[in-house]
NUDO-929150 format. One record per residue (C-alpha): x, y, z. Coordinates in steps of 0.5 Angstrom, whole numbers, padded with zeros to 4 digits, always signed. Last residue first. Example, Ala and Ser with C-alpha at 12.3 -4.5 7.8 and 13.67 -1.06 7.14 Angstrom:
BEGIN
+0027-0002+0014
+0025-0009+0016
***
This chain:
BEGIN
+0245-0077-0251
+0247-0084-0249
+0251-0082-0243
+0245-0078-0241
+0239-0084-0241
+0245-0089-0238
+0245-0082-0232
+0238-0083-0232
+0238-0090-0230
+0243-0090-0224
+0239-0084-0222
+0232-0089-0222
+0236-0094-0218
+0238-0089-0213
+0231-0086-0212
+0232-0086-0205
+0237-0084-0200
+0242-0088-0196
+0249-0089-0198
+0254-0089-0203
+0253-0087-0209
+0259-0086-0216
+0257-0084-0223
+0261-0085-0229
+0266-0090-0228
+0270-0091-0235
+0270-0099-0238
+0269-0098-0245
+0261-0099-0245
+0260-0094-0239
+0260-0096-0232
+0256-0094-0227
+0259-0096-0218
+0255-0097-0214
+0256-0098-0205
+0249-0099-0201
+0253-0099-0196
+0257-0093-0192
+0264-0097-0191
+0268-0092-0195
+0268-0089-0203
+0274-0085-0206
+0273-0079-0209
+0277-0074-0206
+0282-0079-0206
+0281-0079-0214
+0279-0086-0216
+0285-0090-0219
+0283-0096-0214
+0275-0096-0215
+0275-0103-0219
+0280-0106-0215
+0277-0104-0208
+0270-0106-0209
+0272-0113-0212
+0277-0115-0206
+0272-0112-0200
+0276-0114-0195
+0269-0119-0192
+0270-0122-0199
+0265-0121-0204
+0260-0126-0207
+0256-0124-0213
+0249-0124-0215
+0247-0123-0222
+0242-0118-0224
+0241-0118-0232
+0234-0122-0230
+0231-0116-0227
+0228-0117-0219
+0222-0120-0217
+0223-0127-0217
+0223-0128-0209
+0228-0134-0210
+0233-0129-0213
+0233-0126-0206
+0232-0131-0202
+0238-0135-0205
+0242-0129-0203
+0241-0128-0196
+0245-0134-0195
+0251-0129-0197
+0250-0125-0192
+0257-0128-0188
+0261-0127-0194
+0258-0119-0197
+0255-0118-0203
+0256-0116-0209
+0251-0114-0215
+0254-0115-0222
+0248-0110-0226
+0249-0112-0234
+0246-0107-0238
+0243-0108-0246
+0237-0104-0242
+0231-0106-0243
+0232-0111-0237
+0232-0104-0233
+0226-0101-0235
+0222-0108-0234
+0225-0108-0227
+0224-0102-0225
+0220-0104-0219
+0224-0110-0217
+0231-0105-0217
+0227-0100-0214
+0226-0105-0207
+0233-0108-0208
+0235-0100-0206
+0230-0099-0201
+0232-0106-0198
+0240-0103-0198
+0238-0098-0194
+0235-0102-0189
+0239-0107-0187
+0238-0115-0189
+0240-0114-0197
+0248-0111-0195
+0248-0109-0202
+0255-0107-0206
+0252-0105-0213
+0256-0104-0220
+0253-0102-0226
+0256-0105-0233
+0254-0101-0239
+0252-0102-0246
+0255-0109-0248
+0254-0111-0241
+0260-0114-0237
+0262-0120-0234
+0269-0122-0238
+0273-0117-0235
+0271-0119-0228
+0273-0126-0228
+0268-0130-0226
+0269-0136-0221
+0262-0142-0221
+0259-0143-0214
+0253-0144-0217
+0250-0137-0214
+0257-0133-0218
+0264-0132-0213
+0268-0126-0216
+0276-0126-0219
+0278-0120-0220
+0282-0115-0226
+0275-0110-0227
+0280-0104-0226
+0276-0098-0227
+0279-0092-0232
+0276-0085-0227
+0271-0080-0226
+0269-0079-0233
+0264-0073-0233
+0256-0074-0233
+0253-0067-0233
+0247-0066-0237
+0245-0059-0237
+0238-0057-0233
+0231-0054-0234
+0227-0054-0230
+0220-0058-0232
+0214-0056-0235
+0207-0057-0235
+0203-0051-0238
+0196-0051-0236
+0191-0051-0240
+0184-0049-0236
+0178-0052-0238
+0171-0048-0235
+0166-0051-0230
+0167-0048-0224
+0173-0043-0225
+0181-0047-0223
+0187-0042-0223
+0193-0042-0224
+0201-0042-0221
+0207-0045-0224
+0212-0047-0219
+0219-0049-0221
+0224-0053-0217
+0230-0055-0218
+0232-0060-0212
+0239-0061-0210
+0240-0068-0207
+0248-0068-0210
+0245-0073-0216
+0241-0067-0219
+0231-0068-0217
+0228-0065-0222
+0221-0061-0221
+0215-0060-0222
+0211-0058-0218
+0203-0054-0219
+0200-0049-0215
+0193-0048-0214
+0187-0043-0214
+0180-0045-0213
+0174-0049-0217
+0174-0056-0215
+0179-0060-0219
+0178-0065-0225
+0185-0067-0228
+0183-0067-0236
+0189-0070-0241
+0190-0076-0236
+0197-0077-0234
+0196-0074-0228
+0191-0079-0226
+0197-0085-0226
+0201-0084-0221
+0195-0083-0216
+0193-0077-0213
+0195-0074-0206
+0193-0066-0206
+0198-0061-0202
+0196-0056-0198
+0198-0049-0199
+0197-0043-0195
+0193-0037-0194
+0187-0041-0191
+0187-0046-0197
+0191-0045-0204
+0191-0052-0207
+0197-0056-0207
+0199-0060-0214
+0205-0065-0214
+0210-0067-0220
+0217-0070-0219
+0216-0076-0215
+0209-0077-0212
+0206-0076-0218
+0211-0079-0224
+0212-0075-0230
+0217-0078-0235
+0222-0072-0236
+0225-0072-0243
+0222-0066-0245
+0222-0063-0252
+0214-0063-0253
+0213-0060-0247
+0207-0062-0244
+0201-0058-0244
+0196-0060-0239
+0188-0059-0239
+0185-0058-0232
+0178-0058-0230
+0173-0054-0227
+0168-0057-0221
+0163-0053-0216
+0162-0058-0209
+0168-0052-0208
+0173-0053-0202
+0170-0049-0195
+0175-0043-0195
+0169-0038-0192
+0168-0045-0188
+0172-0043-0184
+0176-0048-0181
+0173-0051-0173
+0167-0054-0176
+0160-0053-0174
+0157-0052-0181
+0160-0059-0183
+0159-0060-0190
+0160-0066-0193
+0162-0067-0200
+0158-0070-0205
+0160-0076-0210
+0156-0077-0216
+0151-0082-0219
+0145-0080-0215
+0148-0079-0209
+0155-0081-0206
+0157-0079-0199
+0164-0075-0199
+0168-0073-0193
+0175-0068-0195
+0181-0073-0195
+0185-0069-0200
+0187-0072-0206
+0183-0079-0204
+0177-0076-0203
+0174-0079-0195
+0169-0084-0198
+0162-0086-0196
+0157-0091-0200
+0150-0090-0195
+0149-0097-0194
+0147-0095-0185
+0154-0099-0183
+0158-0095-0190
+0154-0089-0187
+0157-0089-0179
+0163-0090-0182
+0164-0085-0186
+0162-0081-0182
+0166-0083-0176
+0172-0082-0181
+0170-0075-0181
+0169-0075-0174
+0176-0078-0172
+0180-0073-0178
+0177-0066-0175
+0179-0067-0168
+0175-0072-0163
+0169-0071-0159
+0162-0074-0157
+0167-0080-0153
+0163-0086-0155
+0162-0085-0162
+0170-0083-0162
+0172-0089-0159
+0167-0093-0165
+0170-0090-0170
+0177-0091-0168
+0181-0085-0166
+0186-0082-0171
+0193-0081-0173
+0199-0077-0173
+0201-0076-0166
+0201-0070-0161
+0193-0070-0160
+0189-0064-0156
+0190-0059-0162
+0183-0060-0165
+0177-0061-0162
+0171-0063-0166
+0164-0063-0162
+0160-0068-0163
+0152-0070-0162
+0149-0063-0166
+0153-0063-0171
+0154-0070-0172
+0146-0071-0172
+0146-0066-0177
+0152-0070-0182
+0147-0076-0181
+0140-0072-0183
+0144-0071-0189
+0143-0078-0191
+0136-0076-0192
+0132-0083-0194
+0138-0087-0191
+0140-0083-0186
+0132-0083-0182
+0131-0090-0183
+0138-0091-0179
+0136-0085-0175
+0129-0089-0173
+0133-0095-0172
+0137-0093-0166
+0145-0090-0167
+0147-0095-0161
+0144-0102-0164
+0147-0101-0171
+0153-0097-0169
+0155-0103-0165
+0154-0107-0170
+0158-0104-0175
+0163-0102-0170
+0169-0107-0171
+0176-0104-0170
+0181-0103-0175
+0185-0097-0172
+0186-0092-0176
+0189-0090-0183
+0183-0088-0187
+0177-0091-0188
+0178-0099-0187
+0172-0101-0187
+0171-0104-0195
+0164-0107-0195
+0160-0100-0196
+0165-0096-0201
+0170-0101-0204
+0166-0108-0204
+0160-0104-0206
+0163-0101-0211
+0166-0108-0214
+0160-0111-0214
+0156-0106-0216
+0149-0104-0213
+0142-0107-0215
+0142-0111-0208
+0144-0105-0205
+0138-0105-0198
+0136-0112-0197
+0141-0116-0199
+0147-0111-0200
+0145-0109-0192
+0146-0116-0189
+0153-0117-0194
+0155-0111-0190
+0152-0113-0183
+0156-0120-0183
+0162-0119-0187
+0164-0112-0183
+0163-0116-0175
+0165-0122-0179
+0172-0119-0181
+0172-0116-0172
+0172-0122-0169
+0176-0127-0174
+0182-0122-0173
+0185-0116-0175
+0193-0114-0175
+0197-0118-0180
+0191-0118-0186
+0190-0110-0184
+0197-0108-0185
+0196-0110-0192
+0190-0104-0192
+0183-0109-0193
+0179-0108-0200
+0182-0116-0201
+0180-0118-0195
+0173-0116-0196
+0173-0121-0203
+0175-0127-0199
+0169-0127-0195
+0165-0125-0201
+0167-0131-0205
+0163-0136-0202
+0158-0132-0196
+0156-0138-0193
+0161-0142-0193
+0166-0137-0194
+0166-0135-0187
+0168-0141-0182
+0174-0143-0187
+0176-0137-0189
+0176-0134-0183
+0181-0139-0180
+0186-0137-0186
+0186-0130-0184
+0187-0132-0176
+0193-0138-0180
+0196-0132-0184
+0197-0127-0178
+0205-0128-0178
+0204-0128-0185
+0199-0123-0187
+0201-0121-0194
+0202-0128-0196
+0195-0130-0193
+0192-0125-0197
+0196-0127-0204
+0195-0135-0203
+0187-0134-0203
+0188-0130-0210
+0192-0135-0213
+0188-0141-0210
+0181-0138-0212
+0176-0140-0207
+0171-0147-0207
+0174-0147-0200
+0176-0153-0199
+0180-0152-0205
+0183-0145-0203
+0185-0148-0196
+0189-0154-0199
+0192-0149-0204
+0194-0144-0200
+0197-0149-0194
+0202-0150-0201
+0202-0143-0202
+0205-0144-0194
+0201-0141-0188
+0207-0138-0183
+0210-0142-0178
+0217-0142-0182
+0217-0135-0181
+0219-0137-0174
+0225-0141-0177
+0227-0135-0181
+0227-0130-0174
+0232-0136-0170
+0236-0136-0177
+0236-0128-0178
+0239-0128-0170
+0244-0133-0172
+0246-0129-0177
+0246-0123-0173
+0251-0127-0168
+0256-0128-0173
+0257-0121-0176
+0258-0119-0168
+0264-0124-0167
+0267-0122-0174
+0266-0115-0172
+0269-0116-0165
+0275-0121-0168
+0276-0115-0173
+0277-0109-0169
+0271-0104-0167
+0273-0097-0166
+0270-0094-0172
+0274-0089-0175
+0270-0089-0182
+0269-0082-0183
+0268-0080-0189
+0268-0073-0191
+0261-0070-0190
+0256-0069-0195
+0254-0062-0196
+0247-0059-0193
+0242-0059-0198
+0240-0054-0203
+0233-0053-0206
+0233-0049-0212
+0229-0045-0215
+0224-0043-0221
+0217-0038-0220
+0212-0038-0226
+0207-0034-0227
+0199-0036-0228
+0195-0033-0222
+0199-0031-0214
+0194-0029-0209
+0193-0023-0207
+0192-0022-0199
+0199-0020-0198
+0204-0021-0192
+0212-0019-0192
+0217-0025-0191
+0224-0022-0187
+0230-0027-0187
+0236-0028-0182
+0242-0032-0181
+0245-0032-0187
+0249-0037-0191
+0248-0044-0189
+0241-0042-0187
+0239-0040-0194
+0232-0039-0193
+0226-0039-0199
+0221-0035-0198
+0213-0034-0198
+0208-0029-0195
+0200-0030-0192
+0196-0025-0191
+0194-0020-0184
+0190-0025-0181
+0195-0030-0181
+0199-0034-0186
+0207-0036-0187
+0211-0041-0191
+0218-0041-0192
+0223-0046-0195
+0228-0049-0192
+0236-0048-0196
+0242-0053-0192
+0246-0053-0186
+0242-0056-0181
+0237-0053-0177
+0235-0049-0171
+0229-0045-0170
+0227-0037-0169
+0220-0034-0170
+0219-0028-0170
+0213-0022-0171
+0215-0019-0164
+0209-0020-0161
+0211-0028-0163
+0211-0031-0169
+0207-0038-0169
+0211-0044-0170
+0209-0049-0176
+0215-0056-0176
+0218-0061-0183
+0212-0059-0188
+0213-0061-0194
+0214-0058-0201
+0213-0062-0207
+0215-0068-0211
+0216-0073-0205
+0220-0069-0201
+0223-0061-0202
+0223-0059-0195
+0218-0054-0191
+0218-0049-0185
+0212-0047-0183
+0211-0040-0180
+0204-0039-0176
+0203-0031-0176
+0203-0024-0171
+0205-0019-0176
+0210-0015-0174
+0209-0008-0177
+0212-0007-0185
+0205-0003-0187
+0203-0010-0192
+0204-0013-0186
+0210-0017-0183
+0214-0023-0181
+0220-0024-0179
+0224-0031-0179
+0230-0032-0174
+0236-0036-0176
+0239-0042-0171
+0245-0045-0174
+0247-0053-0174
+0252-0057-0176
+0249-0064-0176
+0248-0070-0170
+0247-0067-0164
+0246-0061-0166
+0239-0064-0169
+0236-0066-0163
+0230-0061-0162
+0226-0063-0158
+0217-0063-0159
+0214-0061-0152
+0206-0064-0152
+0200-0062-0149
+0201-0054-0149
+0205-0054-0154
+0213-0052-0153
+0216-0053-0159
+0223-0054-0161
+0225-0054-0155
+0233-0055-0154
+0235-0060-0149
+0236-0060-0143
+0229-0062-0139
+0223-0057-0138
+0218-0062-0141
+0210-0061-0141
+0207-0067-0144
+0208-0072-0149
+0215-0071-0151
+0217-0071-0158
+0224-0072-0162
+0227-0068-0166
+0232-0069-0172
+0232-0063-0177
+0236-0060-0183
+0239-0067-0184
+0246-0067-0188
+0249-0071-0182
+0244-0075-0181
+0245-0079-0187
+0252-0080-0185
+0250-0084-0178
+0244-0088-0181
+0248-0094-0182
+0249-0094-0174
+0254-0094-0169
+0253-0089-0163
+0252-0096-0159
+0258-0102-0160
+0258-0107-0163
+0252-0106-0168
+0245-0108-0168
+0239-0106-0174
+0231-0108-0170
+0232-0100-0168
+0238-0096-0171
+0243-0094-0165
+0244-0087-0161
+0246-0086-0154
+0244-0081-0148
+0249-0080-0143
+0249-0080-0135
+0249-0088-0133
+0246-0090-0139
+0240-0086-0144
+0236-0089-0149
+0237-0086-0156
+0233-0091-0162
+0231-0089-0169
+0227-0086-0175
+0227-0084-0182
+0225-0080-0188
+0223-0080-0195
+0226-0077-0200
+0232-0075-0202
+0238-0070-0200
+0234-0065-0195
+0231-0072-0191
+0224-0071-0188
+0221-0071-0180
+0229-0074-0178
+0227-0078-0172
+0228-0080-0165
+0224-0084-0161
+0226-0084-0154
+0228-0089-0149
+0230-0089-0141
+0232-0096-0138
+0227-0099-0133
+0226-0106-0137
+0220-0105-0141
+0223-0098-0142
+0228-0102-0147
+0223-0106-0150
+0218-0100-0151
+0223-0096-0155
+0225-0102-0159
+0220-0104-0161
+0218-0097-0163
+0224-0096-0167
+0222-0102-0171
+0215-0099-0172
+0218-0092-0174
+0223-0096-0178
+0219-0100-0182
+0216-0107-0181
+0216-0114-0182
+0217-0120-0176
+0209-0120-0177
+0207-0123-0170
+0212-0119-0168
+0210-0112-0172
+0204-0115-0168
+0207-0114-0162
+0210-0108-0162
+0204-0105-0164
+0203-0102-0172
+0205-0096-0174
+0199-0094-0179
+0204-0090-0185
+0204-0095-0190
+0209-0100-0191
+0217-0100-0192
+0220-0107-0190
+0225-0108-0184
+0227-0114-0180
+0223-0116-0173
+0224-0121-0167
+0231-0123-0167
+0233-0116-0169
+0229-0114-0163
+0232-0118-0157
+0240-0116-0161
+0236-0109-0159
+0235-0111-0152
+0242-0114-0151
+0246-0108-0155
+0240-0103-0150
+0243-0108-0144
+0250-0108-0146
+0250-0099-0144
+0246-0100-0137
+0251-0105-0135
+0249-0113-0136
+0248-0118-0131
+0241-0118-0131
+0241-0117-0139
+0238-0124-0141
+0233-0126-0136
+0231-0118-0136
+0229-0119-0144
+0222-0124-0144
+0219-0122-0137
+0221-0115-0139
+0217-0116-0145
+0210-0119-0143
+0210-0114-0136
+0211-0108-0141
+0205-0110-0146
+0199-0109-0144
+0197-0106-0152
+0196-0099-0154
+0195-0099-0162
+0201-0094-0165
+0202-0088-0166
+0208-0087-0164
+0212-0088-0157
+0205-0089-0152
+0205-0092-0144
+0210-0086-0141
+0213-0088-0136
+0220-0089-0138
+0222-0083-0142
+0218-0078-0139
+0217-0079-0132
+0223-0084-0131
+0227-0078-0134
+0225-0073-0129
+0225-0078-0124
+0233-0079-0125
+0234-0087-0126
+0240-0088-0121
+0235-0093-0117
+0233-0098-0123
+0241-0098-0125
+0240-0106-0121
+0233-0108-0124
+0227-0109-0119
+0225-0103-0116
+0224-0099-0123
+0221-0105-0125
+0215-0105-0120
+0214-0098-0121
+0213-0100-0129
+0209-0106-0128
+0204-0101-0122
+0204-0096-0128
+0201-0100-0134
+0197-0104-0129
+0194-0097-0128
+0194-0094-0135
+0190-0100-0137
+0185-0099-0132
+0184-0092-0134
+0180-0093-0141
+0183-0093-0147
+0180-0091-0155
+0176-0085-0154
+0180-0081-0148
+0186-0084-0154
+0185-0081-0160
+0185-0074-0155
+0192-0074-0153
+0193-0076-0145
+0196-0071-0143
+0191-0070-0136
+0191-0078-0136
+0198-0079-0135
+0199-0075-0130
+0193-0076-0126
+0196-0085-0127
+0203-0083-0124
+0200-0079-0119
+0196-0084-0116
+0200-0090-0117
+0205-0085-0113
+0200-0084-0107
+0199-0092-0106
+0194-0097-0107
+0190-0094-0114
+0184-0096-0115
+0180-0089-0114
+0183-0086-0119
+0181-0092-0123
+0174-0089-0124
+0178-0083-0128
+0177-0087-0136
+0172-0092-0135
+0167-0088-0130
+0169-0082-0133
+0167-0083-0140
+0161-0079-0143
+0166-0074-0138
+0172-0074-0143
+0172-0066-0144
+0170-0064-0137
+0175-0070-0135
+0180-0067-0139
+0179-0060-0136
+0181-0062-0130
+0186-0066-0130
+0189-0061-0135
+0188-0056-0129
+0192-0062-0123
+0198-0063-0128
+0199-0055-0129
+0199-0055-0121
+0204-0061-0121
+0208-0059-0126
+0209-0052-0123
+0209-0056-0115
+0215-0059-0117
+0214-0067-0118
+0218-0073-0115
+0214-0079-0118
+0221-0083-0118
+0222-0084-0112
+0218-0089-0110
+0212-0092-0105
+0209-0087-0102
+0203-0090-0097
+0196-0089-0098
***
């Protein structure tokens, strides 16, 4: 066996560590050590081998039960045959092909063969480029291939986010990532876990070039590298890393050092930066050893953004931006709380307890790091801008022209009729399916001559995602034996819970697979049988037949049910989702709950949950089958509609700290929530212009089979909503039909908002998107809403208004590449004030004229503040 390359250069540390993780993932995948390990014996030289030991000793546990070692081997051979063919391939360092070429997975994406499929695609048009063009050429690639949308959190392969030409960041940014190691350049996915200022979060794109690591926004092209609309935003981050999927000894500060993955910390690079240390002690104030989560305020609630564990000292230390954290800190000896103000003070001391916080009440703020002054010092001259502006409007043509493939309503239509098929409906799945619309419409056409309305009904329980991703195989795996067990099994069930808890098979945000024959052949009709007279007869064979292991994964996500079956082994969220599976196959109607993911089955008329007496959780903190109830009383005088998710979330107290629940908007307006008996801490909170969050917590307690009332109060806050300055409205503007409006005259009686959109970049999107969705509030009020956008994206209008879905008192005006409109009307703003290049850009007037609020940039929620400050104005 001959050494090929120089890229496979390991210390004898790495390679001792790698050799006992090799080991121990052969003794815990050894159900499929032909598939997975076989392959060592294919390989043809010293480095194949290498490369293919190493990824298969921190291959995350998901993908033990999911992939098998030939796919990592032809993954190995297109990357060494790469390094060898592109020009900077040699002065790639090993310790950045390791860990930011070779690695086979980004996110928590479905693990295709791609590599050799994209560079065939790309190299062709970077061959001649420097390292630093080729990324720019690679991410125009992109652009070409996908725009952004916000979706749920399976990341999609980059193939489907192709085939889809939709997707959110961390898709996008995963694109982009196997599209520049497809051509020998190191690439990483960097991300902020949660926004201080607002909700949400992003990711994007660094890649390495000649000695220097750039950033840029994936599928989002600029003319140069280090550009980005993100840029701002980062700068008020509390935390930006990135994830390396094994052992990592490089540079960067480590964030984390797991035995299976590093996580990098990387917020220094784009915000100011302080590093504080945590100490925890007892009720004796010894050390205390304890996991410490670091928390931001997102989505209603705290949220975890990293958990370290003190060391003998009973610390922890981080490095984060400038604003307040939250902490929270358990461990055998109790749990403790605390906010910390990192911009203020470098260290804070949280004392354990055992007692548990019942009917009080704890107000605070959660600050942010400060916005940064405006720095629109861009090295980019006019002729580039133009040049640059050009080109993504042609790489939106070339991606509109491939849209143009998908089904169209009228190809709906056509299909419904032949079908005997609802046409609205049927139109509604092959819109959402796009690039897949013509597999999902072939279905359709096979299935529902048979099953009639059911093949249509099964895509309409699938997640969107699904309809791009899924294919003939697999929907007539779960029609076929689903409609097999309603026949003969559940012929007296209801429809619309039949289709949702035994047709449905999408458990969670795994993978979807076929399984329901599979499972029907390999579990046997004896245990079948067995299940359906005693459905816990399957959480035995479970507790006997798979042994949960946690820790072994550094992603969000989970194995297919069918992986997990074949592995015997997975983390808590894999074999729950293997229950569910398995019972929906049998005709046992399954769940995971929807606020807390615990597996359930139903059984005379009521859900139960499953417990799992061989678990790794202490099953002393198991949740209550027992059921109380929650009775709210609002306040009378409060003017704060309650949205979950926004400004209202629940946590229940679990092994010393608290776990948020995940209800729908709706089930907190009910007048009895039901809960299973335990200690919880409700949110709520308000949500200021600057990003700061006002927070009150309310603890309680919920007893089995008692009502409890509980308060439900927001923080209390003044109404601030000052004059900013007398805006100037003497331009001219450019209407749809080309008609020329002056400013004066286009305004509403109540109001008029101004708004600058780029409508084909993300921040923007997020702005459209609430518009749409608070339509009917904003047509109720007397407002007008001018919304600007710039020249070379004008075509993008028409699409817009032709959606239909915004509120019709939006008018859509041109503006000039030199901004005329945006300039006039903010010229007697403050300098303190003044607005620069971050869109989405808008301005609040009031009825005489006087700009009361100003936004500019990212961040969620813009269209409801806007709303709330005509609320304050009014008042």
């Amino acid at each position: 066996m001959n050494q090929q390359t120089r890229w496979m250069i390991l210390d004898d540390e790495t390679k001792w560590q790698m050799e006992e993780k090799l080991q121990y993932k052969r003794e815990i995948a050894k159900e499929k050590e032909r598939e997975l390990f076989g392959s060592l014996n294919e390989a043809q030289t010293m480095d194949e081998e290498l490369a293919l030991k190493y990824l298969l000793a921190y291959m995350p546990l998901n993908d033990l039960a999911d992939y098998d070692g030939a796919l990592l081997l032809n993954h190995i051979r297109e990357a060494f045959h790469i390094q060898n063919v592109v020009p900077w391939g040699e002065h790639v360092p090993p310790s950045l092909f390791l860990h930011f070429i070779l690695p086979y997975r980004i996110n928590n994406e479905n693990i295709e063969d791609i590599r050799g499929v994209f560079f065939d695609e790309i190299y062709p048009r970077v061959q001649d480029l420097s390292m630093a063009k080729a990324i720019l050429e690679t991410n125009h690639w992109c652009h070409e291939k996908a725009n952004y949308i916000g979706n749920d959190p399976r990341t999609v392969s980059p193939l489907t986010l192709i085939r889809t030409a939709l997707g959110r960041c961390g898709e996008q940014s995963t694109l982009a990532v196997a599209a520049l190691r497809s051509i020998g350049i190191p690439a990483r996915q960097v991300y902020t876990p949660l926004w201080a200022h607002s909700d949400s979060n992003h990711a994007w794109v660094e890649a390495w070039a000649d000695g220097k690591w750039y950033f840029f926004g994936a599928c989002e092209p600029e003319p140069q590298l280090n550009q980005g609309w993100f840029e701002t935003p980062a700068k008020r981050a509390m935390l930006i890393h990135t994830k390396v999927g094994a052992y990592y000894n490089g540079p960067e500060e480590i964030t984390l050092a797991h035995p299976w993955y590093s996580e990098l910390n990387l917020t220094n690079l784009y915000a100011e930066t302080k590093t504080i240390q945590v100490r925890v002690i007892d009720e004796e104030g010894q050390p205390a050893q304890a996991k410490v989560q670091f928390q931001l305020f997102n989505f209603g609630g705290l949220r975890n953004i990293l958990m370290k564990e003190t060391d003998g000292q009973g610390t922890a230390s981080l490095t984060l931006g400038l604003g307040d954290v939250y902490i929270s800190a358990y461990g055998a000896k109790g749990w403790g709380f605390g906010k910390f103000d990192v911009n203020t003070t470098d260290g804070i001391t949280i004392s354990l307890t055992k007692e548990i916080p019942v009917d009080t009440e704890v107000d605070f703020e959660m600050v942010p790091p400060s916005a940064p002054a405006n720095d629109v010092s861009l090295d980019v001259t006019a002729e580039e801008r133009q040049k640059h502006n050009d080109r993504v409007k042609a790489e939106v043509n070339l991606r509109a022209s491939y849209e143009a493939t998908f089904l169209t309503e009228e190809d709906a239509d056509k299909l419904a009729d032949e079908c005997s098929l609802p046409k609205t409906r049927v139109w509604d799945i092959l819109k959402k399916a796009r690039g897949n619309s013509h597999e999902i419409a072939a279905f359709l056409k096979e299935y529902s001559k048979l099953y009639k309305e059911w093949s249509l009904r099964l895509l309409e329980v699938l997640n969107e995602k699904d309809l791009t991703d899924t294919c003939r195989p697999t929907l007539a795996d779960h029609l076929i034996q689903a409609m097999i067990v309603k026949d003969s099994i559940l012929p007296e069930l209801d429809d619309e819970f039949f289709a949702q808890y035994i047709l449905r098979p999408r458990v969670d945000f795994e993978m979807l697979t076929s399984y329901r024959s599979y499972f029907l052949k390999e579990f046997g009709i004896d245990n079948v049988e067995a299940v359906l007279g005693h459905p816990h007869f399957l959480v035995d064979f479970l507790e006997r037949e798979f042994e949960v292991i946690e820790g072994v994964n550094y992603f969000r996500g989970s194995a297919t049910p069918v992986g997990s079956f074949k592995l015997k082994k997975g983390d808590t969220l894999s074999r729950n989702i293997l229950f569910v599976a398995l019972a929906r196959t049998i005709g046992i109607p399954a769940r995971l709950e929807p606020s807390d993911k615990r597996p359930q089955y139903m059984m005379d008329g009521s859900w139960k949950n499953v417990q799992f007496r061989n678990s790794t959780i202490d099953t002393k903190s198991a949740i209550s089958d027992q059921i109380g109830f929650v009775l709210w009383e609002k306040d009378e005088h409060a003017t704060e509609p309650t949205k979950y998710g926004e400004n209202i979330t629940i946590a229940r107290f679990e092994k010393g700290n608290y776990q948020p629940l995940f209800f729908k908007f709706d089930e907190t307006e009910q007048q009895k929530l039901p809960l299973p008996a335990g200690y919880y801490r409700l949110t709520t909170s308000v949500r200021l212009n600057d990003g700061t969050a006002l927070i009150r917590f309310r603890y309680f307690q919920v007893k089995a089979n008692v009502e409890t009332t509980v308060p439900l109060q927001f923080p209390k806050h003044v109404h601030n909503v000052p004059v900013i300055a007398e805006a100037n409205l003497d331009y001219q503007a450019e209407a749809m039909d080309g008609t020329k409006l002056n400013g004066r005259r286009n305004v509403g009686a109540k109001g008029t908002t101004f708004i600058w959109i780029e409508p084909d970049r993300e921040p923007s999107k997020h702005l459209l998107r609430e518009l749409t969705e608070m339509k009917a509030e904003w047509e109720a009020l007397d407002v007008q809403i001018n919304g600007f956008i710039r020249n070379e994206k004008w075509g993008t209008a028409q699409q817009l208004l032709a959606a239909g879905d915004l509120p019709n008192n939006l008018m859509l005006l041109k503006e000039t590449a030199s901004e005329e409109a945006l300039h006039v009307i903010g010229q007697a703003i403050a300098k303190d004030k003044i607005i620069g290049n971050e869109w989405p850009i808008v301005y609040v007037l009031d009825e005489n004229q006087q700009i009361r609020h100003i936004s500019e940039g990212y961040k969620l929620g813009i269209s409801k503040e806007i709303i709330d400050v005509y609320k304050q104005i009014s008042e």
